[in-house]
C-alpha positions as CSV (number, residue, x, y, z in Angstrom):
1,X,-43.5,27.7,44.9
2,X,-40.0,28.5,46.0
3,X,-39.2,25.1,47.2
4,X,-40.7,23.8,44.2
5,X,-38.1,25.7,42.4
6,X,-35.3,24.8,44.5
7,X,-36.3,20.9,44.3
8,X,-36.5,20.9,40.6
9,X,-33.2,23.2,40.2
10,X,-31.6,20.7,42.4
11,X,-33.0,17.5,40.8
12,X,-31.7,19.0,37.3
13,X,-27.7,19.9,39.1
14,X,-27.8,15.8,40.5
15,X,-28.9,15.0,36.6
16,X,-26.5,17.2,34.8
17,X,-23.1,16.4,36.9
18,X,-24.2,12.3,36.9
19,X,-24.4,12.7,32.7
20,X,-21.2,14.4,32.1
21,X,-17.5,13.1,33.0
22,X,-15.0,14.3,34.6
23,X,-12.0,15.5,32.4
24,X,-9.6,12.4,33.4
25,X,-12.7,10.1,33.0
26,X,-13.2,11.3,29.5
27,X,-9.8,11.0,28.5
28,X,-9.7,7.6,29.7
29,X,-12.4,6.9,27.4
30,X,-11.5,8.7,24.6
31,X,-9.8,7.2,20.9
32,X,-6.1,6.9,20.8
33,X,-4.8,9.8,18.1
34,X,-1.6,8.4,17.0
35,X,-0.8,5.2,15.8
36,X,2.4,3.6,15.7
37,X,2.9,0.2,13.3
38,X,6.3,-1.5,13.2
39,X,6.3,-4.8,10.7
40,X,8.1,-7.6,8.4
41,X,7.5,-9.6,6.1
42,X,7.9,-10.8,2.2
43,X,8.3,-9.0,-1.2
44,X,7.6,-10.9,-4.6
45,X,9.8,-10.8,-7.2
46,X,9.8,-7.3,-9.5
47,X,8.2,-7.1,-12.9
48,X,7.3,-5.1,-15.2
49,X,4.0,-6.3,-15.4
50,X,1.1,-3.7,-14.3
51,X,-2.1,-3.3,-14.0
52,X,-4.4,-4.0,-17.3
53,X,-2.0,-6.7,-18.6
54,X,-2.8,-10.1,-19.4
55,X,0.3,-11.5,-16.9
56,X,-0.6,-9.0,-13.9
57,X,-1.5,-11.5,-11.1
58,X,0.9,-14.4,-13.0
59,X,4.5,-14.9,-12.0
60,X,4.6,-13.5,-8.6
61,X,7.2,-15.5,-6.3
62,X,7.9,-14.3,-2.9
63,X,11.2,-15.9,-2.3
64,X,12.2,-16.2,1.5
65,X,15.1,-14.2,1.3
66,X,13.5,-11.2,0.1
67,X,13.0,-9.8,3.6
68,X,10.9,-6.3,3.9
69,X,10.8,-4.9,6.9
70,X,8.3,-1.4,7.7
71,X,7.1,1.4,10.1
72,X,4.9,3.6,10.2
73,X,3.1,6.5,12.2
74,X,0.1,8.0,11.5
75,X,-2.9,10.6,12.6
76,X,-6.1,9.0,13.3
77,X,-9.2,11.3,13.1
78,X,-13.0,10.9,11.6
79,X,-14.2,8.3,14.3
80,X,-18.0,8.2,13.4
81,X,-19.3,7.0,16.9
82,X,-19.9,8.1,20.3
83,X,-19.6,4.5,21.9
84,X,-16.1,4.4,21.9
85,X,-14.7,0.5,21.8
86,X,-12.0,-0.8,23.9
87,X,-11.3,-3.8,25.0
88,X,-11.0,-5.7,28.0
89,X,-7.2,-5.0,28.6
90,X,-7.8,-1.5,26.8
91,X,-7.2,-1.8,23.2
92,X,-8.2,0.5,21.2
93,X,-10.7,-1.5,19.2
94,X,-11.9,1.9,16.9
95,X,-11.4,2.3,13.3
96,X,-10.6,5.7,12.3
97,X,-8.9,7.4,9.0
98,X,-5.0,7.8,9.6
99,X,-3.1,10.8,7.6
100,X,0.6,8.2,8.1
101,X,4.4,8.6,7.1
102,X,5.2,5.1,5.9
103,X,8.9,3.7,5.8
104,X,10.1,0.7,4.0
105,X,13.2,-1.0,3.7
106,X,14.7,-4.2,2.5
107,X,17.8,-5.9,0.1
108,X,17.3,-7.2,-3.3
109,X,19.5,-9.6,-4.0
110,X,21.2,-9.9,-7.9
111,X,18.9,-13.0,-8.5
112,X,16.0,-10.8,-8.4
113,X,17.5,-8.1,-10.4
114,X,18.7,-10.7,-12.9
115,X,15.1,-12.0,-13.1
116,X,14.4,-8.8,-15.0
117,X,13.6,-8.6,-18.9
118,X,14.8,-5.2,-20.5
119,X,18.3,-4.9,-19.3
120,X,18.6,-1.9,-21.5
121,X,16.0,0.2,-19.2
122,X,18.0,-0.5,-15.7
123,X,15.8,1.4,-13.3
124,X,18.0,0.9,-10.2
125,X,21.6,0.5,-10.6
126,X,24.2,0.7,-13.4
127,X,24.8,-3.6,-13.1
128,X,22.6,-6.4,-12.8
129,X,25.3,-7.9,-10.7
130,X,25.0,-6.4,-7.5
131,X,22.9,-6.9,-4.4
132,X,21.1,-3.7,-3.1
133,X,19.3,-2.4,-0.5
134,X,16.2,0.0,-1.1
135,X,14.5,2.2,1.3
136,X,11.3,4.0,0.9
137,X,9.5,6.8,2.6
138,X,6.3,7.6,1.9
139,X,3.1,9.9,2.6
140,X,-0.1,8.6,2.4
141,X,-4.0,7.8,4.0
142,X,-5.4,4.9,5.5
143,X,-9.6,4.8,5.5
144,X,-11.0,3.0,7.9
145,X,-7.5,2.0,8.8
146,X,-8.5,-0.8,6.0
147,X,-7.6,0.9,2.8
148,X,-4.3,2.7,2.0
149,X,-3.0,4.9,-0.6
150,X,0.3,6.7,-0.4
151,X,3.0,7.8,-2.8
152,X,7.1,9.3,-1.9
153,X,10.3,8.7,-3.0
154,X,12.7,5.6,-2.3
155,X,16.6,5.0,-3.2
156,X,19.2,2.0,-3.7
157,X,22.6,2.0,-2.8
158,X,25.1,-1.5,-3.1
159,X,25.5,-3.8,-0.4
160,X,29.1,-4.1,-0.4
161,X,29.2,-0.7,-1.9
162,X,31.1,2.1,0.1
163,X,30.3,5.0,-2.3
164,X,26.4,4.6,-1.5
165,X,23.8,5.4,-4.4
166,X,24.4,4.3,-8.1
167,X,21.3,6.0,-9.5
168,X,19.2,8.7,-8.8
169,X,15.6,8.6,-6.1
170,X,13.0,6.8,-7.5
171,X,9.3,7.3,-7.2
172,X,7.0,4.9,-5.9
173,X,3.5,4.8,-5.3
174,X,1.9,2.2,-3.4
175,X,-2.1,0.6,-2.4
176,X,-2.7,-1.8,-0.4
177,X,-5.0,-3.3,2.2
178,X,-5.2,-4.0,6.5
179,X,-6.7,-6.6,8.4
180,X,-6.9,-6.6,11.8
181,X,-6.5,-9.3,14.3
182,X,-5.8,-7.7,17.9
183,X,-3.1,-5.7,17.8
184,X,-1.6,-7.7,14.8
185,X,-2.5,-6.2,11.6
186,X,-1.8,-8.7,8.1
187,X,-0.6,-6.3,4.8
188,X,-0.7,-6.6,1.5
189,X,0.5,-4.2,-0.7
190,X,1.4,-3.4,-4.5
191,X,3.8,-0.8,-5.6
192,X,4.4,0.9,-8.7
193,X,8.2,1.9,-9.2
194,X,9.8,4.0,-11.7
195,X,13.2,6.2,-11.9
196,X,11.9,7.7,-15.0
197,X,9.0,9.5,-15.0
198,X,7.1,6.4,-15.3
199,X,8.1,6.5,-19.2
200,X,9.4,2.6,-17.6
201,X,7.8,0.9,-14.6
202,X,8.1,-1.9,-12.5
203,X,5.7,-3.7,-9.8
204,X,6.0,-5.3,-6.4
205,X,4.0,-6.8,-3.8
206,X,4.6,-7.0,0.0
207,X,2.7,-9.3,2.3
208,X,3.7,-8.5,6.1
209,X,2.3,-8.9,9.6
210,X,2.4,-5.6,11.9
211,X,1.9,-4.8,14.9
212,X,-0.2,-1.9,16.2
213,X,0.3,0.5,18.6
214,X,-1.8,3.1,19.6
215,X,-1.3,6.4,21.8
216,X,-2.2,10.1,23.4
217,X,-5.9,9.4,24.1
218,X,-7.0,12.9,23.7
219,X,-10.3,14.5,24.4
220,X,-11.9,15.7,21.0
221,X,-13.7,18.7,20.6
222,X,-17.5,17.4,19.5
223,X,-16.8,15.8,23.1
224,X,-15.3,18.9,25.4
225,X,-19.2,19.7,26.2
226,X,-19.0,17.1,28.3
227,X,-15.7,18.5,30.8
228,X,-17.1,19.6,34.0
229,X,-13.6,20.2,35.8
């Protein structure tokens, strides 16, 4: 009876240490929790069209020179599987909900801020003569790394301008969707801008192609069961 014991306490000891993973194996294998996105691309012209007017999705020209260019880095958590995907050369082939800080940048040139109607409710800058550079930081989610939602704060100054800001922060919030191609990741995003409370608002979509980055594989906790070392 004793051996019997010992044979099946030892049988159960092989079974146990071949089903759980060492603590570098499991890290190996385990979801990247940051992600880092670096990206350029186009912004359409701005209007004052939004959402719920006839002329919404009508008059939208994204003119070569109206460079964008983005980063972001973001949290990654909720991964709703235990078969964690990589691929052959190690991506990171998960989809997981990111908590990001997004950044934004670009120049508007005075053709595009002449296109505007209303020159009585200048939202940027005291002239509609001037050239000027915006940049945007922002807070915001990304479900299923598909979906995002984010809102912050962005600024103009002048181009040739050595005294910096004409006008005060504005507010922007922004939606917009990811594809994912490999590590490359097509955007397109539309943004809500106002300086005034939103009592006047403007509208802009981005189209850009990223690139994803992905780091600190880390071991979560539904899976530190499995640490035998």
């Amino acid at each position: 009876m004793k051996k019997i014991f010992l044979t099946i306490l030892c049988v159960s000891f092989i079974i146990v240490s071949f089903s759980q993973d060492t603590r570098e194996d499991l890290r190996k294998n385990s979801p990247n929790r940051v992600i880092l996105r670096i990206g350029s691309g186009l912004f359409a012209n701005y209007t004052y069209t939004l959402p719920g007017n006839p002329d919404f999705l009508k008059d939208k020209t994204f003119k070569m020179d109206n460079i964008t260019y983005s980063g972001m880095i973001g949290l990654r958590s909720g991964f709703n599987t235990d078969n964690y995907r990589f691929s052959s050369t190690g991506r990171d082939k998960m989809r997981g909900n990111v908590v990001g800080l997004f950044y934004q940048t670009g120049t508007l040139n005075n053709v595009g801020l002449g296109d505007l109607e209303k020159v009585d409710k200048k939202i940027f800058i005291n002239s509609l003569d001037e050239s000027v550079q915006f940049s945007e930081l922002q807070v915001g989610v990304i479900w299923r790394e598909f979906l995002r939602i984010s809102g912050g704060k962005g600024t103009v100054k002048e181009v040739k301008s050595v005294d910096g800001i004409l006008d005060d922060d504005y507010l922007i919030l922004t939606a917009g969707v990811n594809l994912r191609f490999g590590r490359l990741s097509p955007t397109l995003n539309y943004s809500i801008i106002s300086a005034d409370g939103f009592e006047t608002s403007m509208s802009r979509w981005d189209v850009q192609i990223c690139m994803n980055m992905y780091f600190w594989k880390k071991i979560l906790h539904k899976d530190k069961h499995l640490i035998t070392d």
